[in-house]
C-alpha positions in Angstrom: -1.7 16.8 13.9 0.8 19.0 11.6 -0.5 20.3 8.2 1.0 17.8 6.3 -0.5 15.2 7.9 -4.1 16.9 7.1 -3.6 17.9 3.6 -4.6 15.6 0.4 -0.8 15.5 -0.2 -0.1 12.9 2.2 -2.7 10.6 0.7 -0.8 11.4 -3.0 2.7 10.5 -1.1 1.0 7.0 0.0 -0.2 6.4 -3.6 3.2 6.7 -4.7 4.7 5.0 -2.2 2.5 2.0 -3.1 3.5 2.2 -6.8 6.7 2.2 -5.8 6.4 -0.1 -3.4 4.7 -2.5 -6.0 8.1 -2.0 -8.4 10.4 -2.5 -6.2 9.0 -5.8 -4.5 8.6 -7.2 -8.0 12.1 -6.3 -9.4 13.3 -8.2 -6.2 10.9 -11.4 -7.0 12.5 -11.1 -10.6 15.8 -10.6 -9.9 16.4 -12.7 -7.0 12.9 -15.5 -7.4 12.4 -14.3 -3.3 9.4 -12.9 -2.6 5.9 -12.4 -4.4 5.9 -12.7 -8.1 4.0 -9.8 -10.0 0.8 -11.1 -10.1 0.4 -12.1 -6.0 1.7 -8.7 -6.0 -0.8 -6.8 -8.0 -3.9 -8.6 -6.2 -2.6 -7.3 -3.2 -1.7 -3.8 -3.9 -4.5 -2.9 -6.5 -7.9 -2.8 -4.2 -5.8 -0.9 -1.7 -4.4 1.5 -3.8 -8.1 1.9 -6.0 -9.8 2.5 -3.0 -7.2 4.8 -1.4 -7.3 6.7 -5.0 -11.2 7.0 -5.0 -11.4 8.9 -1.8 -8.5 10.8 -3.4 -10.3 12.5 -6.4 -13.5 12.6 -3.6 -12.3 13.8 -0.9 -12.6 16.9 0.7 -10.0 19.6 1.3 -8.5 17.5 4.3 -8.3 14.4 5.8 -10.1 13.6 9.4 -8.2 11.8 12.1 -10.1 8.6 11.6 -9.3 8.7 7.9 -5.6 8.5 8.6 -6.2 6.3 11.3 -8.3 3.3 8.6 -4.7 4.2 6.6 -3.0 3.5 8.8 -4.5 0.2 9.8 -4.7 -0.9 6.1 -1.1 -0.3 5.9 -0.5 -2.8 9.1 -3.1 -5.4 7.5 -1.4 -5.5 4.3 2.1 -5.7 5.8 0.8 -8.4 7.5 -0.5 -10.2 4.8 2.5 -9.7 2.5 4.3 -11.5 5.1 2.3 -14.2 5.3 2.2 -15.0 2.1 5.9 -14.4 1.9 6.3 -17.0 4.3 4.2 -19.5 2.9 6.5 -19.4 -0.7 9.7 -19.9 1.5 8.4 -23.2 3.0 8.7 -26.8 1.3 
């Protein structure tokens, strides 16, 4: 794995990605009523993001190939389940 990939700066770029992530997905519910509202939103994103952000301030100098891999698979799972739920507002 590259340097990037090992330092504690890629775990800060996924935390902002999230908050951004969180904005952007809610401006869209706002603006456009598609999508999650704010709240369905926040319950999703919050225990990732708290969790990601207490191995943050915890962690050591790197993170292990595992680590990224869990990241990685919590990313997928919450994809998922955004989707799902997306898809559940979209039916009559």
């Amino acid at each position: 794995m590259n340097d990037l990939a090992l330092s504690p700066h890629f775990l800060d770029f996924i935390l902002v990605f999230t908050v951004v992530e969180f904005v952007v997905l809610g401006l869209i519910h706002q603006r456009s009523g598609r999508g999650l509202p704010w709240l369905d939103l926040g319950l999703g994103l919050v225990p990732g993001f708290l969790l990601m952000l207490a191995y943050r301030v915890s962690q050591p100098q790197s993170l292990s190939g595992p680590v990224l891999l869990c990241l990685a698979l919590a990313g997928l799972a919450h994809g998922a389940d955004f989707y799902r739920r997306y898809r559940a507002t979209r039916r009559p």
